[in-house]
BADRENVO-81036 format. One record per residue: x, y, z of N, C-alpha, C, O in turn; residue in one letter. Coordinates in Angstrom, 2 decimals, decimal comma. Layout:
N
(atom (X Y Z) (X Y Z) (X Y Z) (X Y Z) "a"),
...
//
This chain:
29
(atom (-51,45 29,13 79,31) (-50,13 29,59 78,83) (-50,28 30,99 78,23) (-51,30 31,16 77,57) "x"),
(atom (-49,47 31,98 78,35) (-49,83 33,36 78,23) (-48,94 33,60 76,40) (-48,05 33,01 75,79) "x"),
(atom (-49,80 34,71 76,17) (-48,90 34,90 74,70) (-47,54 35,13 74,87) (-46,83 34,55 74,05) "x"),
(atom (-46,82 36,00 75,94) (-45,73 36,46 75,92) (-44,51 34,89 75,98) (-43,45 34,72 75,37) "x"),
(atom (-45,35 33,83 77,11) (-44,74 32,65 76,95) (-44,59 31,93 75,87) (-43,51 31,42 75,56) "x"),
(atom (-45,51 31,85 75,28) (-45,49 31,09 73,76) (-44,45 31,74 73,26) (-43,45 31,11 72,90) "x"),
(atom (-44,53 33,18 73,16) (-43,92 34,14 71,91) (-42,18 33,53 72,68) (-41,91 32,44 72,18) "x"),
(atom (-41,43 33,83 73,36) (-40,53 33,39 73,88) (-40,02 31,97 73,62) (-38,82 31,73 73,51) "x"),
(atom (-40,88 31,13 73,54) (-40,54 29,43 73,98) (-40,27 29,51 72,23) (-39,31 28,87 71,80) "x"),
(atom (-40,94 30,12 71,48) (-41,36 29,84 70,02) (-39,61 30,40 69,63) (-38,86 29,68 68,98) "x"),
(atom (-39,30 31,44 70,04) (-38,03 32,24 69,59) (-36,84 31,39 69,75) (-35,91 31,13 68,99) "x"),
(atom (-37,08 31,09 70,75) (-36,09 30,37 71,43) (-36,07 28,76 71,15) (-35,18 28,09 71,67) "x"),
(atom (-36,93 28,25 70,43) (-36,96 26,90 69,75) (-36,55 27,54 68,11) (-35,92 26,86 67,30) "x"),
(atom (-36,95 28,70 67,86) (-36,71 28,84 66,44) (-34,77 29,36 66,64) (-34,07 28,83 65,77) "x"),
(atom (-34,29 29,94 67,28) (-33,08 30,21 67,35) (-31,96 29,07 67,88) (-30,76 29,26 67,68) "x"),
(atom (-32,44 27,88 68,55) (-31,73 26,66 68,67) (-32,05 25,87 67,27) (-31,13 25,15 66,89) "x"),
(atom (-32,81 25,88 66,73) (-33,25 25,12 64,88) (-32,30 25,79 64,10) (-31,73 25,07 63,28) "x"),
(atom (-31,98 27,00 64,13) (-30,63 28,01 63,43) (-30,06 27,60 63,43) (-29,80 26,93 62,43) "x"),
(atom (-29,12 27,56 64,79) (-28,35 27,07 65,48) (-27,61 25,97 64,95) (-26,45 26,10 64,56) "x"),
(atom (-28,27 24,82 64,93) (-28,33 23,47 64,73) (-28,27 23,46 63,49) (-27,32 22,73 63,22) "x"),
(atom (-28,68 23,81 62,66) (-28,80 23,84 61,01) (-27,49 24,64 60,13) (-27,01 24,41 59,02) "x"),
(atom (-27,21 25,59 61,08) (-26,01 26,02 60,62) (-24,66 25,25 61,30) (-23,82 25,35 60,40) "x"),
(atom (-24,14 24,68 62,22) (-23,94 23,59 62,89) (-23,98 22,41 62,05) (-22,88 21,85 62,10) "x"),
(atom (-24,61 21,94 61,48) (-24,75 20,93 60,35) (-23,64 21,35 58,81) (-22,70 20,72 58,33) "x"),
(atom (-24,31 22,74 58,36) (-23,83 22,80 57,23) (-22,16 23,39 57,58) (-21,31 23,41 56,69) "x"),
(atom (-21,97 23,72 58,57) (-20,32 23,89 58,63) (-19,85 22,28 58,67) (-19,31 21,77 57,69) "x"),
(atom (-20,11 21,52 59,90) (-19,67 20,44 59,51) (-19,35 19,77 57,93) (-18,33 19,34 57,40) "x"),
(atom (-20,69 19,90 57,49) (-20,74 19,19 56,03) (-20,00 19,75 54,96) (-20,05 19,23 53,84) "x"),
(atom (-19,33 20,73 55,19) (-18,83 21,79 53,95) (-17,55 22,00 54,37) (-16,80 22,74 53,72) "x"),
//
């Protein structure tokens, strides 16, 4: 698996966790 892949898959799992977390707190509020 190459760094540039990791670095990507990593962004892109960390920007759907955002996502989702802010998604939560609108609901809840």
């Amino acid at each position: 698996m190459s760094a540039e892949l990791r670095w990507s898959l990593s962004t892109v799992v960390f920007a759907l966790f955002v996502i989702v977390t802010y998604s939560l707190i609108a609901v809840t509020h």
